[in-house]
HTML snippet that shows the backbone in 3Dmol.js (N, CA, C, O; Angstrom):
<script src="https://3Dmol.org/build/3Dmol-min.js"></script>
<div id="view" style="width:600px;height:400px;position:relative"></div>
<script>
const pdb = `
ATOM      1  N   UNK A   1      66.850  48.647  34.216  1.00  0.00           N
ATOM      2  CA  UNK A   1      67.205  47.291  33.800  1.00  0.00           C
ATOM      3  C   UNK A   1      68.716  47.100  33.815  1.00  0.00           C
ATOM      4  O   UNK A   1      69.179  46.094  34.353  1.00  0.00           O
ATOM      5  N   UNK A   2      69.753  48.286  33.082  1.00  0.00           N
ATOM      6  CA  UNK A   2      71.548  47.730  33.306  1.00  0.00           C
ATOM      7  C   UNK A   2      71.589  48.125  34.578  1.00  0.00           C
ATOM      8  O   UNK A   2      72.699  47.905  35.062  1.00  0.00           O
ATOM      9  N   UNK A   3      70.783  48.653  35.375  1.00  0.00           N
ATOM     10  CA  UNK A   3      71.147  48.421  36.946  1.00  0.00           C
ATOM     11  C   UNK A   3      71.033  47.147  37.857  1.00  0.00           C
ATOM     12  O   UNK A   3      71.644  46.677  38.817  1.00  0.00           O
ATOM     13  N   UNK A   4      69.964  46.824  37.094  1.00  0.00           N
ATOM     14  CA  UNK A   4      69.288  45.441  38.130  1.00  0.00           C
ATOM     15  C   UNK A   4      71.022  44.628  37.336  1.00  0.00           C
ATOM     16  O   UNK A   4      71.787  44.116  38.154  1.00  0.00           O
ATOM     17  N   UNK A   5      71.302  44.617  36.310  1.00  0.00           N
ATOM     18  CA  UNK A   5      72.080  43.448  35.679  1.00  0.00           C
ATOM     19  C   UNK A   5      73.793  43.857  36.159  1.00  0.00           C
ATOM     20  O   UNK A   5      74.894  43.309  36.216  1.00  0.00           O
ATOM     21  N   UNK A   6      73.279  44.929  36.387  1.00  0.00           N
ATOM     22  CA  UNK A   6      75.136  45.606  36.544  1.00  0.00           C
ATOM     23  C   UNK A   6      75.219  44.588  38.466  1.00  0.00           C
ATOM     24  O   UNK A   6      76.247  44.067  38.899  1.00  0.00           O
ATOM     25  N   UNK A   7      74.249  44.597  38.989  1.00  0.00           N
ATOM     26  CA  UNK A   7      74.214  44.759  40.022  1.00  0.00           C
ATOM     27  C   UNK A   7      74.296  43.122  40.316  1.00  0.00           C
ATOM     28  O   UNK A   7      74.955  42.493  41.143  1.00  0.00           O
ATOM     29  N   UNK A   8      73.366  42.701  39.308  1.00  0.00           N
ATOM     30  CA  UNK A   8      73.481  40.831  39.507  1.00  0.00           C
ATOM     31  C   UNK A   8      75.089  40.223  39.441  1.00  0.00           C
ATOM     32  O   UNK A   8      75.717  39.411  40.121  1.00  0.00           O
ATOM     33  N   UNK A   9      75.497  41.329  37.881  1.00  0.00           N
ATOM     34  CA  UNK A   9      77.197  40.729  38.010  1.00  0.00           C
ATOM     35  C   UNK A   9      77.715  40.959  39.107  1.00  0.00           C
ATOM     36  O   UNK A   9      77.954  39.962  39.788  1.00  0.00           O
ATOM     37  N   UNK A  10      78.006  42.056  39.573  1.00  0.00           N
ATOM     38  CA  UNK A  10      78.933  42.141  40.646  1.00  0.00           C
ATOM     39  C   UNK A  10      78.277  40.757  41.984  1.00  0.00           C
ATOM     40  O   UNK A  10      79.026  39.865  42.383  1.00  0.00           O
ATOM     41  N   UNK A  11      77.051  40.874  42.377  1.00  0.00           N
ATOM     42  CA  UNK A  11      76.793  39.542  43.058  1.00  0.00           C
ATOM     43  C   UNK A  11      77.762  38.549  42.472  1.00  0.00           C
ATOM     44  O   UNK A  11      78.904  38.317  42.868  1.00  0.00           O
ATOM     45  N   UNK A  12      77.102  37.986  41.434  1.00  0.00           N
ATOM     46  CA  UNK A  12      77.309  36.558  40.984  1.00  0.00           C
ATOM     47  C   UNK A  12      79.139  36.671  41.318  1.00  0.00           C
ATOM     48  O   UNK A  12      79.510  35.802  42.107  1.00  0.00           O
ATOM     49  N   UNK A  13      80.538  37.854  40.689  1.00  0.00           N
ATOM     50  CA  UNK A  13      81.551  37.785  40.456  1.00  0.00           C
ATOM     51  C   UNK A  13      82.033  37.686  42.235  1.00  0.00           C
ATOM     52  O   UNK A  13      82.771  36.821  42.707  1.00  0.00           O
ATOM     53  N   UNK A  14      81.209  39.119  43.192  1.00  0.00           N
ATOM     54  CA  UNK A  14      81.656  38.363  44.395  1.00  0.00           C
ATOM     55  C   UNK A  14      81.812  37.023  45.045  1.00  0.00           C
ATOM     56  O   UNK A  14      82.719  36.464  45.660  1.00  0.00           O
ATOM     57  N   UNK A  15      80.271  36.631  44.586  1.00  0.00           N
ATOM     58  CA  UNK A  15      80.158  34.754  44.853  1.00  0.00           C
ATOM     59  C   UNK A  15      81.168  34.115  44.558  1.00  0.00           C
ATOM     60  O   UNK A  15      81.584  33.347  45.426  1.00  0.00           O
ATOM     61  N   UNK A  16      81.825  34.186  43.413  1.00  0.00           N
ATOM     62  CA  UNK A  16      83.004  33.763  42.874  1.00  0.00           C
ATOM     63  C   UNK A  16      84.008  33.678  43.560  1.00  0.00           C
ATOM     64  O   UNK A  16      84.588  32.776  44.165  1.00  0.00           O
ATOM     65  N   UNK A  17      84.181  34.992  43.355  1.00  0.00           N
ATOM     66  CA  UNK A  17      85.460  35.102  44.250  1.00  0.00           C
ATOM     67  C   UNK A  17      85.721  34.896  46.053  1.00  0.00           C
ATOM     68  O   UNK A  17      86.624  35.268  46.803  1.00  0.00           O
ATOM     69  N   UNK A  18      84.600  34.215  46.240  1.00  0.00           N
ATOM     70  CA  UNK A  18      84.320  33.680  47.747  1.00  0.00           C
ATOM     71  C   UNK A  18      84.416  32.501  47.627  1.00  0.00           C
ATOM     72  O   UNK A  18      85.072  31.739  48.337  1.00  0.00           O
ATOM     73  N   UNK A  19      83.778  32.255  46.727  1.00  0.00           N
ATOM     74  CA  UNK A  19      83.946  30.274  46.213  1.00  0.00           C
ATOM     75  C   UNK A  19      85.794  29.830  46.268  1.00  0.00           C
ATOM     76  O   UNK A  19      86.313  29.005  47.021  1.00  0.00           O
ATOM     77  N   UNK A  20      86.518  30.733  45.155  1.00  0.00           N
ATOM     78  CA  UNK A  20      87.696  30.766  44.884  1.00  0.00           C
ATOM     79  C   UNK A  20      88.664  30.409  46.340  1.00  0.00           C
ATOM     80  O   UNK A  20      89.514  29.548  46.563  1.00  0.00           O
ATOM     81  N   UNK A  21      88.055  31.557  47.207  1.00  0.00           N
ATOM     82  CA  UNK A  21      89.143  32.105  48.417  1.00  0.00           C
ATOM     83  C   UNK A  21      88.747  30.814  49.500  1.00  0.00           C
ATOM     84  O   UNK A  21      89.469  30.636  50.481  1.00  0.00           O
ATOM     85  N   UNK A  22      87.680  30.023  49.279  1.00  0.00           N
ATOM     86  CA  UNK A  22      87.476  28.938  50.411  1.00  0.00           C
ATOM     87  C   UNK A  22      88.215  27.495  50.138  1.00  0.00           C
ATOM     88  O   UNK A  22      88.550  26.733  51.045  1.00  0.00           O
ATOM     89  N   UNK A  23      88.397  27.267  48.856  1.00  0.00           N
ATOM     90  CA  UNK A  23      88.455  26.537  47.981  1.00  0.00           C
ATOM     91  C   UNK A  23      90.105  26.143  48.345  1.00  0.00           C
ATOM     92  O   UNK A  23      90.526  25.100  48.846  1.00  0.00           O
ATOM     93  N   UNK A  24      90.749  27.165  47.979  1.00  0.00           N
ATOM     94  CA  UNK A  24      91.822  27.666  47.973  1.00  0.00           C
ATOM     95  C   UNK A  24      92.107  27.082  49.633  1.00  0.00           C
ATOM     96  O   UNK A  24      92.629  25.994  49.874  1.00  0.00           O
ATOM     97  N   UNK A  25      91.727  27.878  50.482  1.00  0.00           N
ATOM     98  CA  UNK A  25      92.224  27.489  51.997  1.00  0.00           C
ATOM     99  C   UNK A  25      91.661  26.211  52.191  1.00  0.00           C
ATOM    100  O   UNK A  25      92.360  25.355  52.735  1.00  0.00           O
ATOM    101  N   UNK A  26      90.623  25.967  51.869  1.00  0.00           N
ATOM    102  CA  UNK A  26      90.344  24.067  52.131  1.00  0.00           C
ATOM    103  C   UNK A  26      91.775  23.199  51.446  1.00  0.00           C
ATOM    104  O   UNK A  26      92.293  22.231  52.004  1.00  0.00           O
ATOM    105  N   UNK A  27      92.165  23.692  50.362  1.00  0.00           N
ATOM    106  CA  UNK A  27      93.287  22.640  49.476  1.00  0.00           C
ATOM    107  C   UNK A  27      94.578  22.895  50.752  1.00  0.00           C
ATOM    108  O   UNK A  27      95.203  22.139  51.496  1.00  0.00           O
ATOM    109  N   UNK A  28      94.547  24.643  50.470  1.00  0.00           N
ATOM    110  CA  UNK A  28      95.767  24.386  51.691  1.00  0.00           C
ATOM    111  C   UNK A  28      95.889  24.243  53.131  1.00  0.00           C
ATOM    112  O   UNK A  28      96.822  24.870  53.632  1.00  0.00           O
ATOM    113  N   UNK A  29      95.245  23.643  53.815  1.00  0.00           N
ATOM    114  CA  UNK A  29      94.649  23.107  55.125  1.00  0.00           C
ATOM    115  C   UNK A  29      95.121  21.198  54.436  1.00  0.00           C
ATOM    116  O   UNK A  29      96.069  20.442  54.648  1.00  0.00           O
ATOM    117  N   UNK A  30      94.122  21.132  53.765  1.00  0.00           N
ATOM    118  CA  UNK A  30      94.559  19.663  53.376  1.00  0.00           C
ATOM    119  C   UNK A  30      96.277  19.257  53.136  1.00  0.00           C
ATOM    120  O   UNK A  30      96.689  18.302  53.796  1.00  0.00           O
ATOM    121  N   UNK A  31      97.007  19.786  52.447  1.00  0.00           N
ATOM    122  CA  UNK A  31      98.006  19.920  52.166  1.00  0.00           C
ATOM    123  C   UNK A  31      98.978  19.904  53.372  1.00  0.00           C
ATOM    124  O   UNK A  31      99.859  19.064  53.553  1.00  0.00           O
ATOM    125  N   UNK A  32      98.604  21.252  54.391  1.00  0.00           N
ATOM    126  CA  UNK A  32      99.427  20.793  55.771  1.00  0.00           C
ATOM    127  C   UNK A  32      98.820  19.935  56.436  1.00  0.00           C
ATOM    128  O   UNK A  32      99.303  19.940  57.568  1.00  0.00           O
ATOM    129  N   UNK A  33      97.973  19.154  56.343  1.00  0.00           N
ATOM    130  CA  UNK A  33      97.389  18.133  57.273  1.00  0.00           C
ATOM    131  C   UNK A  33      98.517  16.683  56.693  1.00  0.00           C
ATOM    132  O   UNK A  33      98.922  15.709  57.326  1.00  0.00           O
ATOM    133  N   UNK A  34      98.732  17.072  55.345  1.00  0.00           N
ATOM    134  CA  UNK A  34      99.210  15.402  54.652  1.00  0.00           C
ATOM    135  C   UNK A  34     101.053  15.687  55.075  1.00  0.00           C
ATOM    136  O   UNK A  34     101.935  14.831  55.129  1.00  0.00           O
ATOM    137  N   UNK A  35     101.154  17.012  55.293  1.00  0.00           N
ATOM    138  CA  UNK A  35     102.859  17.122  55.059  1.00  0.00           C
ATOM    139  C   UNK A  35     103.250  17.332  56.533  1.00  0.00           C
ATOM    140  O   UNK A  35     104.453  17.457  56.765  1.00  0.00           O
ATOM    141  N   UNK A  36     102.058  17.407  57.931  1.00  0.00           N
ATOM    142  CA  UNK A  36     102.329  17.643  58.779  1.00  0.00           C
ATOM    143  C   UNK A  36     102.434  15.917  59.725  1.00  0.00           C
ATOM    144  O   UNK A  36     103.084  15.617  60.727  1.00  0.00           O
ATOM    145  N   UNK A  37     101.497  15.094  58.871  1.00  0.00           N
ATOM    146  CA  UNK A  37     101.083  14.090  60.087  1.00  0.00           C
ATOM    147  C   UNK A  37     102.029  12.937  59.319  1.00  0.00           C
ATOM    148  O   UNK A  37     102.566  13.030  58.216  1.00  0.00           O
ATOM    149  N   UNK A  38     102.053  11.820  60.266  1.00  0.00           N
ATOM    150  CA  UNK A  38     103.545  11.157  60.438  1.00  0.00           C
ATOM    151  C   UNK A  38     102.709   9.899  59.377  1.00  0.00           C
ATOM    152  O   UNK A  38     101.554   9.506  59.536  1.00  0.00           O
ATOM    153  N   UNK A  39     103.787   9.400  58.185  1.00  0.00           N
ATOM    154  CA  UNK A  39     103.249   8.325  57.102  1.00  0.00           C
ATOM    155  C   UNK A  39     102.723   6.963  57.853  1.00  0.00           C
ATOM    156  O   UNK A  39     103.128   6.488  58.914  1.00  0.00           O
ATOM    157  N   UNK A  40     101.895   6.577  57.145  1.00  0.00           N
ATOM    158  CA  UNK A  40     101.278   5.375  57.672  1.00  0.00           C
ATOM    159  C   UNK A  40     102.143   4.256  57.033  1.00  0.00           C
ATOM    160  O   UNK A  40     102.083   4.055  55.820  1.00  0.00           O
ATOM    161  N   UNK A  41     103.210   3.288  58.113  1.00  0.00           N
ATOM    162  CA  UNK A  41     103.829   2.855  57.364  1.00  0.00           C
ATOM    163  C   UNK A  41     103.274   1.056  57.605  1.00  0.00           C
ATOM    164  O   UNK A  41     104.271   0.336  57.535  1.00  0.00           O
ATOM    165  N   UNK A  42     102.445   0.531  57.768  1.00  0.00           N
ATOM    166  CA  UNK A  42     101.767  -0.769  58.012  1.00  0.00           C
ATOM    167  C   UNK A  42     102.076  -1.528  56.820  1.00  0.00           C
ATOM    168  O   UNK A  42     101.656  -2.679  56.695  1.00  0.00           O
TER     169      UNK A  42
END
`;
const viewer = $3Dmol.createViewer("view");
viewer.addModel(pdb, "pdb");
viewer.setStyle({}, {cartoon: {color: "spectrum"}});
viewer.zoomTo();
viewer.render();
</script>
């Protein structure tokens, strides 16, 4: 049984920390998209 649970945490904390690391490069992708492309000045 603390195997099955030892084993769920580490899942669930990897998930995490995959969630974190995509999250992260989606914001900074967005970020050079807004500081790279020319202002909309209309």
């Amino acid at each position: 049984m603390l195997k099955k649970l030892l084993i769920l945490t580490a899942v669930v904390g990897a998930a995490a920390l995959i969630v974190k690391k995509v999250k992260a490069s989606s914001d900074e992708r967005a970020l050079w998209h807004e500081a790279t492309t020319s202002p909309d000045l209309r």
